[in-house]
N, C-alpha and C positions, 0 to 999 in steps of 0.2 A: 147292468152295473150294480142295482139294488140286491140283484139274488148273490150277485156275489160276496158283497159287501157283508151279507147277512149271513151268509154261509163263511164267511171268515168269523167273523163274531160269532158263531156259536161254535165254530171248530174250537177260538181262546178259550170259550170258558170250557168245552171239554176236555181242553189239555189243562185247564187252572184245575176241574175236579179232579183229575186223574191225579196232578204232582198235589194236591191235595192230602186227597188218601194214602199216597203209594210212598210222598216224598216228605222224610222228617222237617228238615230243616225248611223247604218252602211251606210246612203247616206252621211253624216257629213262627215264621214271618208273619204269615196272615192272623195269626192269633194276637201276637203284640201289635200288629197294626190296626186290628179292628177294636181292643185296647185304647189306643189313644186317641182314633176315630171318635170312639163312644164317650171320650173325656171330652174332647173338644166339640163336637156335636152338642152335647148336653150342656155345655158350659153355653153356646152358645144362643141355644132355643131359649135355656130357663132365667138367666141372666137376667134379661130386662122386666120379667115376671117379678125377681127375687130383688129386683132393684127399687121396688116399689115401698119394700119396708125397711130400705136402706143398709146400711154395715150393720149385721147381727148376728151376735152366736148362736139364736135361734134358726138361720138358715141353715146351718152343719145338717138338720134335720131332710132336708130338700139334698143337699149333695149323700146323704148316708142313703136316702130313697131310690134314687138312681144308679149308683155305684151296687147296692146290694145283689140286685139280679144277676152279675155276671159270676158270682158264683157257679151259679145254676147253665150260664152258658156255655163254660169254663168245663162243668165238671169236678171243680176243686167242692170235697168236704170240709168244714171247717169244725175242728170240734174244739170245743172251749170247755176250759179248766179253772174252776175257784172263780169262777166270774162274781160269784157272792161279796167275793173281797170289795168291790166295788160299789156294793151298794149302801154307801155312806155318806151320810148329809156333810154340805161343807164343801168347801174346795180342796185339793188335792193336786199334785204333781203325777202323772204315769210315764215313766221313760221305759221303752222299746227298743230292742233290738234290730238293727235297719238290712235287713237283705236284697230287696229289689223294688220292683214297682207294682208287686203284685202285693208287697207290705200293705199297700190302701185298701184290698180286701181287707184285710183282718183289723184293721184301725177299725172299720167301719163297723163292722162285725162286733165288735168291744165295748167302743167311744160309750160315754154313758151323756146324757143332757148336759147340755151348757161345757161341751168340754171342745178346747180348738187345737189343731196342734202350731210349735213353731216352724216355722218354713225360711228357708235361705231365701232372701231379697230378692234373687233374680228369677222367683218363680211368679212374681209380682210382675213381669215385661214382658208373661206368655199371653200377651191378647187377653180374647176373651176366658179364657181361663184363668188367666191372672186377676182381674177384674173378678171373675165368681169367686177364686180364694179369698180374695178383700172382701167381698161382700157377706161370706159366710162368719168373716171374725179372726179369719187366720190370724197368727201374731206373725212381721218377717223383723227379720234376724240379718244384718249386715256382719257377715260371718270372718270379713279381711279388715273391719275398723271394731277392735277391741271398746273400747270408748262407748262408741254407739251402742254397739251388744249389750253394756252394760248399763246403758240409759235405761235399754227397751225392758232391760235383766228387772230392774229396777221398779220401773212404770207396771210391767206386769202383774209383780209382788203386789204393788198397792189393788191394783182392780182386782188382782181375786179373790182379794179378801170383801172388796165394795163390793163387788159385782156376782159373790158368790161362782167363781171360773174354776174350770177345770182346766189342766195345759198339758198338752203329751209334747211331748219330747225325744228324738232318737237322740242320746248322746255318743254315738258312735259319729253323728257329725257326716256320713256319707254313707253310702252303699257299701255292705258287704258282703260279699256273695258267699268265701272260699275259708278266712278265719273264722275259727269258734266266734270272734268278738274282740275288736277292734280294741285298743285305751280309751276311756270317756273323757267326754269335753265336762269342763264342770260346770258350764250354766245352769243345768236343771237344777242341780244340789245345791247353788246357788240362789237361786230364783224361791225352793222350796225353803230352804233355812230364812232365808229376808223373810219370806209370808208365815214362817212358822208351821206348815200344814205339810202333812203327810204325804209322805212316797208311792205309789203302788206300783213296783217291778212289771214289766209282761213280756212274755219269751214267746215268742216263734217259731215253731219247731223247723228245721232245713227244711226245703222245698229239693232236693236235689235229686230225691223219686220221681218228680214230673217236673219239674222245672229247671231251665240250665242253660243261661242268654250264652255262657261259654261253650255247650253240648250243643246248642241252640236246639234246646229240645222242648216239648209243650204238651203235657197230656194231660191226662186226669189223673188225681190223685187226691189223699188226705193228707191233711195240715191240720197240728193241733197248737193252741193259742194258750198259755198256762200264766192264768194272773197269782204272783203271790202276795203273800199278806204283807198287810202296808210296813211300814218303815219310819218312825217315828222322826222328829227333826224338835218336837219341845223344847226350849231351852240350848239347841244347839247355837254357835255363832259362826261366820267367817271361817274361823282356824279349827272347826269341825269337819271343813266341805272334804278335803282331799281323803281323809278316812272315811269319811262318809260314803264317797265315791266310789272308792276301791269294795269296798264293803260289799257296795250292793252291785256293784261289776262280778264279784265271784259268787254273790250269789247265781245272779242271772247265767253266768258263767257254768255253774253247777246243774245247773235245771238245763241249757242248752245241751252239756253233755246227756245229759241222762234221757234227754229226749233224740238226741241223735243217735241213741245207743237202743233206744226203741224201736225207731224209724229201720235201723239195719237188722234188730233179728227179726222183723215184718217180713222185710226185702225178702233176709236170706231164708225163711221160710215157706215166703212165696214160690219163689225160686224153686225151692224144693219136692214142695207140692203139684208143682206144675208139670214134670217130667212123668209123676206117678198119676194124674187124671189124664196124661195125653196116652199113657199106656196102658191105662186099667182097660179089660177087658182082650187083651191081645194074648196072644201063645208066645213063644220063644222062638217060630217058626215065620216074625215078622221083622224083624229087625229092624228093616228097612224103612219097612211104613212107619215106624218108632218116632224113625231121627227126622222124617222128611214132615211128621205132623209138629214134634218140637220145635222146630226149625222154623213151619209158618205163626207157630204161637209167639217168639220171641222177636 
C-alpha cells in the first residue's frame, strides 16, 4: 500500500512539472501562488521577531529585505529612471501608478528610508500580514467613511513633518491593469499641500509583456520604474489640490505613454528578429524546417 501511495505521489508531481513547463496558465497559477505563500510565510516567521521593537517605520527595512529576492525568482528586470530625484532631505509625498500586486516589487525597489505607504483598512484583518503592515508603520485609510480619511489625511500631515515621513500613495485608489490611468483620488495632494512638502511622480512601465492576471500569463521580462522631478506644493492651499491633481495625472499620464510606446517597439522588434535568427543559416530549399523551428520558439 506504501509503494503505491508513493508511486502515486511522484506520478503528481511529474504531471505538476510537466503542466508546469508545457502549460501557460497552470505556470500563472503556481507563480502567483507561490507569490502570496512567500508574503504570508514571511509575515509570519518575522512578525514576532519585528514585534520586538514595536510599530516602526524603521521595520519597512525587514519587509523591503525579504520581498526584494523575488525579483530574482520571478526573472522580472527592474530598471530605474531619475532615481536621483529622490534623494532629498525632508519629507515628501511619492504617488504611483497602481497596476497589480506585482506593483510591491517596484515599491520596494524605489521606497527610500523612513518612507510607508497608505493602505486600504481592510488589509489590516489579513492575519498575520495585517499585523506585519501595522508593525512596519503602514498608514490605513478607511476608504468608504470620508470623515475618517480625512482625520488620518490630517494626522499624517502633522507627523511628517515631526517625524521626518515619507508617504507613497497610489491615487488611482485600486488596481489598474487595462487603462493608461484611472482619475486620482485627491488625498495625496491633499495630505502634500496641509504638510507643505514636495511631490515626487513614479510611473510603472505596463507589465503586459510578461505579465497578465486577464492572459493569465507569467514569465520573465523587464519593467522600467521612471521617478520624475518633484512637484512643488509651497505656498499652495486647499482650492490648489484639484489643479494640482490633474496636473501631475498628465504628467504621469505622459511618461506612461511614452513608456508603453517603448515597451511596443522592443516587442515589435523582438518579434522581428526572431524569425531572422531561427532562419539564419538555412537555404531556400527548407521551408519547412523554417516554420516548424518558429513555431517552437513562440
Amino acid at each position: 500500500m506504501d509503494v503505491v501511495l508513493l508511486h502515486g505521489l511522484l506520478l503528481l508531481v511529474a504531471l505538476a512539472v510537466l503542466l508546469y513547463w508545457y502549460n501557460a496558465t497552470f505556470r500563472y497559477f503556481c507563480k502567483v501562488a507561490f507569490f502570496n505563500c512567500w508574503i504570508v510565510t514571511m509575515a509570519t516567521v518575522l512578525s514576532p521577531f519585528v514585534a520586538l521593537r514595536g510599530r516602526s517605520v524603521e521595520n519597512m527595512k525587514v519587509l523591503r529585505a525579504v520581498i526584494l529576492p523575488l525579483k530574482h525568482f520571478y526573472g522580472i528586470k527592474l530598471q530605474v529612471q531619475g532615481s536621483e530625484h529622490l534623494n532629498t532631505e525632508g519629507p515628501y509625498v511619492i504617488v504611483c501608478n497602481h497596476q497589480a500586486s506585482l506593483d510591491l516589487l517596484g515599491m520596494v525597489e524605489v521606497i527610500p528610508d523612513r518612507c510607508v505607504p497608505i493602505a486600504k483598512k481592510e488589509l489590516m484583518y489579513l492575519g498575520t500580514v495585517g499585523w506585519a503592515c501595522w508593525l512596519t508603520g503602514i498608514i490605513f485609510i478607511d476608504r468608504h467613511r470620508r470623515e475618517d480619511a480625512i482625520d488620518v489625511i490630517s494626522q499624517t500631515a502633522r507627523t511628517m513633518r515631526r517625524e521626518n515621513l515619507r508617504v507613497l500613495v497610489y491615487p488611482e485608489g485600486t488596481r489598474n491593469p487595462d487603462k493608461p490611468m484611472l482619475p486620482f483620488k485627491r488625498g495625496a495632494f491633499h495630505l502634500a499641500v496641509q504638510a507643505q512638502v514636495p511631490i515626487f511622480p513614479i510611473v510603472i512601465s505596463p507589465y503586459r509583456d510578461f505579465y497578465s492576471s486577464k492572459d493569465k500569463k507569467f514569465t520573465t521580462g523587464t519593467c522600467t520604474i521612471r521617478v520624475l522631478p518633484r512637484v512643488e506644493t509651497q505656498g499652495l492651499s486647499p482650492k490648489d489640490v484639484p489643479e494640482l491633481t490633474e496636473m501631475v495625472r498628465q504628467t504621469m499620464v505622459d511618461a506612461f505613454a511614452e513608456m508603453s510606446a517603448v515597451c511596443c517597439e522592443d516587442q515589435h522588434a523582438e518579434q522581428t528578429l526572431l524569425p531572422r535568427s531561427a532562419g539564419a543559416g538555412r537555404g531556400p530549399g527548407s521551408p519547412q524546417r523554417e516554420q516548424d523551428t518558429t513555431g517552437t520558439s513562440n
